[in-house]
N, C-alpha and C positions, 0 to 999 in steps of 0.2 A: 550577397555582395551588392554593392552601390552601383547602380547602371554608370556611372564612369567612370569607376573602377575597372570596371570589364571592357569598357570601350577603350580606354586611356591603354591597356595592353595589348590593342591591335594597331598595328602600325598604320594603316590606311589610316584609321581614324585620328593617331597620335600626329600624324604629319600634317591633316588638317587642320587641327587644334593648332599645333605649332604655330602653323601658318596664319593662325588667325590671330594669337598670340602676339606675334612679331608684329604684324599687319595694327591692330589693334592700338600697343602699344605706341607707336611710333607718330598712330595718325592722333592719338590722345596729347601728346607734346607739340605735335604740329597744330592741333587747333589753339592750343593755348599763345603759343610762342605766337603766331601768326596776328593773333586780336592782338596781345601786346603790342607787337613789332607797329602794326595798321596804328592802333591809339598814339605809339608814340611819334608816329611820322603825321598822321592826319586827325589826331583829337576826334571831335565826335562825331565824324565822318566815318569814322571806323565801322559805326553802327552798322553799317548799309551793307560788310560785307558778308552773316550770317543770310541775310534776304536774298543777296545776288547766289549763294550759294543754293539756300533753296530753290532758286528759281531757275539754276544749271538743273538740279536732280529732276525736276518736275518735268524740264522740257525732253531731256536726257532719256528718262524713262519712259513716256510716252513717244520717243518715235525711233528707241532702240531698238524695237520688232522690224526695222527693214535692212537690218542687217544681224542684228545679233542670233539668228538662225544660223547663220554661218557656220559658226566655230562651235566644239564641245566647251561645256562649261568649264572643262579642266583649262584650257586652251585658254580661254576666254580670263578666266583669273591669275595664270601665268603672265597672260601680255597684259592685262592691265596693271599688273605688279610692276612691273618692268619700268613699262610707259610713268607709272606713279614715280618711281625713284628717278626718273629724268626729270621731272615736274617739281618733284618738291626742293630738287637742289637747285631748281633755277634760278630763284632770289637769291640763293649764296652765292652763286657763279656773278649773276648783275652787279648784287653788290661791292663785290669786288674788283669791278671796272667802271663801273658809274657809280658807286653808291646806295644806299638801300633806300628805295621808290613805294609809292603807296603802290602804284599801278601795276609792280611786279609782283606781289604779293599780294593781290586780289587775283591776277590772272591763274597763279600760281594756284591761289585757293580755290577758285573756277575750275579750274582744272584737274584739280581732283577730286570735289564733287561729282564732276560727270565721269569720271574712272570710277568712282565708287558707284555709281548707278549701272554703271555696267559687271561689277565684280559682285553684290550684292545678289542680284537674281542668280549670278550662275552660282553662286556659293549655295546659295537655299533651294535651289533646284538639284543639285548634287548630293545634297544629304540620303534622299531616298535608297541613291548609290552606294554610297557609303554604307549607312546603315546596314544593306542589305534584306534586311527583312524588314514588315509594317511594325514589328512589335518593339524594332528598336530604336524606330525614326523617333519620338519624343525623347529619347535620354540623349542620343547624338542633337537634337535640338536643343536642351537644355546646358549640354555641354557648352556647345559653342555662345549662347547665349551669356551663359553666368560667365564664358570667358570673354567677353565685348563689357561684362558689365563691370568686372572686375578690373580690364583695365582705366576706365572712367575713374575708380575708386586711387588706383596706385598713380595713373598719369597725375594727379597735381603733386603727392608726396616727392616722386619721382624728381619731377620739376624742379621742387624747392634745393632736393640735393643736389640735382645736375647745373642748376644756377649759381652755385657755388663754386664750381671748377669750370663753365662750360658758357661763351657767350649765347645768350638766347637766340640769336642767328643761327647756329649752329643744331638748335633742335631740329631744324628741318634737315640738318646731313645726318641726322641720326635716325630721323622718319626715312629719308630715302636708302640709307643701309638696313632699315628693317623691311622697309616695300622687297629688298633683295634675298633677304630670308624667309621673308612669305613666299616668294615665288621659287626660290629651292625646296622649301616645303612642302609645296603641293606639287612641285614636280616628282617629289621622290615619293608621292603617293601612288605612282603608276596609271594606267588607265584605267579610267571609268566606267566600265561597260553594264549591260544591266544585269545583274548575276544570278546565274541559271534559266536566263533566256537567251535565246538566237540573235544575232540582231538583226532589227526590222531590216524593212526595204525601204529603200531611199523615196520619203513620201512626194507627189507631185507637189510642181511647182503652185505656191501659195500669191495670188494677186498682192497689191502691195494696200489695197483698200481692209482686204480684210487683215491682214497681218499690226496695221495699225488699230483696229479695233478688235482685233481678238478678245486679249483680256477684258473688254468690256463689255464683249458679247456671251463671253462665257459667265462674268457676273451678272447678267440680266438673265439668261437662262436658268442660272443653278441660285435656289430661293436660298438656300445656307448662307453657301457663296459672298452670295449679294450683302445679305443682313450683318453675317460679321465684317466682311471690308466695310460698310456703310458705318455700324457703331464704332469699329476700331477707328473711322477716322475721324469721328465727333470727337469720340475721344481724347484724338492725338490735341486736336484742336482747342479742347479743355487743358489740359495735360500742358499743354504749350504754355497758355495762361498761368494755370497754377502751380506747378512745378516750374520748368524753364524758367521764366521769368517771373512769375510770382514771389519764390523764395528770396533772391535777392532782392526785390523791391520792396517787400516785407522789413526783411534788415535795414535797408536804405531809407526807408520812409519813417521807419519809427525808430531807428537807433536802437535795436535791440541788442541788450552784450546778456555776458553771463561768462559763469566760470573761466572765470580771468581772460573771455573771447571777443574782441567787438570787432564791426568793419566784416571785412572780407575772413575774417576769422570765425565769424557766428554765421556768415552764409556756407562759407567750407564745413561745421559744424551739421548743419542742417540739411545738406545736399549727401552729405557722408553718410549720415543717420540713415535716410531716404535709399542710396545705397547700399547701405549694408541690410536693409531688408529686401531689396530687391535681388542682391546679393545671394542671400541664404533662402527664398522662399525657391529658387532653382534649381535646389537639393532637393527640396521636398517635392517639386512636379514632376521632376525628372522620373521620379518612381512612383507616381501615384495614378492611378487608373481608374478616374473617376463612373461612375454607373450610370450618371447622367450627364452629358459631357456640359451642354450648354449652361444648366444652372451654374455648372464648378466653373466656367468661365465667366459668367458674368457676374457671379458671385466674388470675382476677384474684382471688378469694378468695383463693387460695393463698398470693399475693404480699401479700394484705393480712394476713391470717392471721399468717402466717409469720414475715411482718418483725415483725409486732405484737407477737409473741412475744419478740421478739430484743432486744426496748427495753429491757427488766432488765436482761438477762444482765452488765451491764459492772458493774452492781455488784458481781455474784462474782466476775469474768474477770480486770475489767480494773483500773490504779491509778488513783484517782481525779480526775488532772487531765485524764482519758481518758473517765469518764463521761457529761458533758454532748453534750462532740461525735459518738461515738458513739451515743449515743442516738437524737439529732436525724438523724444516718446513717439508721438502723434507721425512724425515726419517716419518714424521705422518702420510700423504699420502702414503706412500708405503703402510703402516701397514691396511691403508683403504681395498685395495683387496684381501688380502688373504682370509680372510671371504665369499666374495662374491666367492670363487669358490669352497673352502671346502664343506660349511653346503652343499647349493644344490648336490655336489657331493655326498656325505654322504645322504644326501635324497634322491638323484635318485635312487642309491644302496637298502635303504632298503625298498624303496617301489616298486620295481620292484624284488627283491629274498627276499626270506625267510628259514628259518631253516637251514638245511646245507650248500645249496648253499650262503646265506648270510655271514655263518662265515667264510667259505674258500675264497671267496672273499674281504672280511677284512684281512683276514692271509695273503694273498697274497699283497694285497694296504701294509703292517706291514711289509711286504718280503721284498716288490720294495722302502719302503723309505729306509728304513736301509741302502740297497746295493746305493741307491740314496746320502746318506749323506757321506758313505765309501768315495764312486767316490769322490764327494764334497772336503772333506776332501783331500784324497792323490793327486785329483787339485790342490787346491787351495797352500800347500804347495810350490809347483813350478809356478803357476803364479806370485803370492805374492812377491818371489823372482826374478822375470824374470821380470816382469814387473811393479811393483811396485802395492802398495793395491788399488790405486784411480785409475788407468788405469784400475784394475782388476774388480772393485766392476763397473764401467761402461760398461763392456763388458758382465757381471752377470746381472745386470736389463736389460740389451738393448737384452740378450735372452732372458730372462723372457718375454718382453714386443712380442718377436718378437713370441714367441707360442702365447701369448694373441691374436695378430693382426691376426694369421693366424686360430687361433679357432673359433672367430669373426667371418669373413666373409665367411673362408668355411664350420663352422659348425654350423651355429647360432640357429637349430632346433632341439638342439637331446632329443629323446624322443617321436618326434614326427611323427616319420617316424613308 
């Protein structure tokens, strides 16, 4: 039987799924509708509001350690469920007594950034719980991931049909009626204790110097630790360039169509492709148990690296009725490895800490993408222009590929030292 299979018929776990489901779904409409709504009030000022978002999570996450000790994670994703469906309806409420505003809809988006940086640690700090045992924290990993990834996949189909009956406004009352079924969801998971242990004793009061550097004290101690948060945010960083933004400006710079797709239709094409491998390679982690952990992780860089690279080349290679599908070839392979280095990262994490150390360690991984995608980001603007997006999106997987190769051979055992 398929590890979520068997998870998917326990209720704890099916409530959290849900929860993530709803959750997921709702926040996929709301990013979309949101850049809309920003483009057509403030043209290309809009730009700025993916950067102001990173830059909530970034600060968000790094100084959530002087209180998010507080509450249990269950706690902690209940209220910020809550808080989220007040938040995303506000521009619908504004708009309808003044009008719809740039500046309510960035605060709006602000604002739920820093709710997501607060819901994210305790959701990834609770899996262990869930799980219950270390043997099944990766398939409950992989669940909930291939389920965040799959709604990326359906949110724009979704869009199209609900744009049809539904003003774009209105995605956000439908994000803030899902924030309310995530938070019933994971209410009717019960509590989270740790199972078949006692619970601890109420640990001494923690200064507030070291609570803000926990997670980073704990990465400079634990040499594992360190190396995968460190590669994973180079990564992101690349990642950001070549994927994020790369593929669209790939299409946008060169006019790429095919099979009857151009525009925003060969970038949906290519992101989908990208998708659905990243999609289906979470089937296959989900159950696989690799003997050497770090090669199979960074060996998933290589695959995403690699292929990533190889999304150009048909412009010089190949003739151009040969472009688009190719590409989207190239573009499904990539999407193969991400997978392979996440879940097991995310599993090594939370089978090796627990409790506090677990969430400040996630706050921090939450810290280091953010600041990872900024980078990304204020890149990729000056390659893109300087070099053009196909030069650029090959120099983006060919470092991808080149931590994969270097994690590979000098790291292929962590864990096991």
């Amino acid at each position: 039987m398929h590890p979520f299979i068997e998870l998917l018929s326990e209720r704890r776990t099916a409530c959290l799924w849900a929860g993530l489901a709803f959750s997921g779904f709702g926040s996929e409409l709301n990013r979309m509708a949101v850049l809309w709504l920003a483009i057509e009030v403030a043209g290309s000022s809009a730009s700025l509001l993916p950067l102001a978002q990173h830059a909530v999570v970034l600060v968000v996450s790094l100084g959530a350690g002087l209180f998010a000790h507080r509450l249990s994670p269950r706690a902690t994703m209940i209220g910020t469920d809550l808080v989220s469906a007040l938040v995303a309806v506000l521009p619908v409420v504004l708009a309808g007594i003044y009008g719809l505003t740039l500046w309510s809809l960035v605060a709006s988006a602000m604002a739920l950034a820093a709710l997501s940086a607060l819901f994210q640690p305790a959701l990834l700090s609770s899996i262990p719980h869930v799980a219950g045992t270390k043997e099944r924290v990766q398939g409950v990993n992989a669940l909930l991931d291939a389920t965040t990834r799959l709604s990326r996949l359906t949110g724009p189909f979704a869009a199209g049909l609900l744009a049809a009956v539904l003003p774009v406004l209105h995605f956000l009352t439908v994000n803030a009626v899902s924030f309310l079924a995530s938070a019933w969801a994971v209410a009717a998971m019960g509590k989270l204790g740790k199972l078949g242990e006692r619970p601890a004793a109420p640990a001494p009061p923690v200064p507030v110097s070291r609570r803000l550097m926990q997670g980073a004290t704990l990465m400079v101690r634990h040499k594992d630790i360190r190396l995968l948060l460190l590669a994973n945010t180079a990564v992101l960083a690349a990642w950001t360039i070549g994927v994020s933004l790369g593929l669209p400006f790939l299409v946008a710079q060169t006019g790429l169509s095919g099979l009857g797709l151009s525009g925003l239709g060969a970038v949906a094409a290519l992101v989908a492709a990208y998708g659905a491998g990243d999609f289906l390679s979470n089937f296959w982690v989900a159950a696989h148990r690799p003997a050497r952990l770090g090669r199979f992780m960074f060996n998933g860089y290589v695959v995403l690296g690699g292929a990533l690279a190889l999304v150009p080349l048909p412009f010089w290679l190949l003739p151009q009725a040969a472009w688009l599908p190719s590409m989207m070839a190239a573009a499904f392979v990539s999407g193969l490895g991400g997978p392979m280095f996440f879940i097991p990262m995310m599993t090594f994490l939370q089978t090796r800490l627990e409790g506090a150390e677990l969430t400040s360690i996630i706050r921090l991984r939450l810290a280091l993408t953010a600041a990872a995608m900024m980078a990304g980001a204020g890149l990729g603007s000056l390659l893109f222009g300087g070099l053009g997006a196909a030069v650029t999106v090959v120099m983006a997987g060919g470092l991808i590929a080149l931590v994969g190769a270097w994690g590979s051979l000098w790291h292929p055992d962590i864990g096991n030292s």
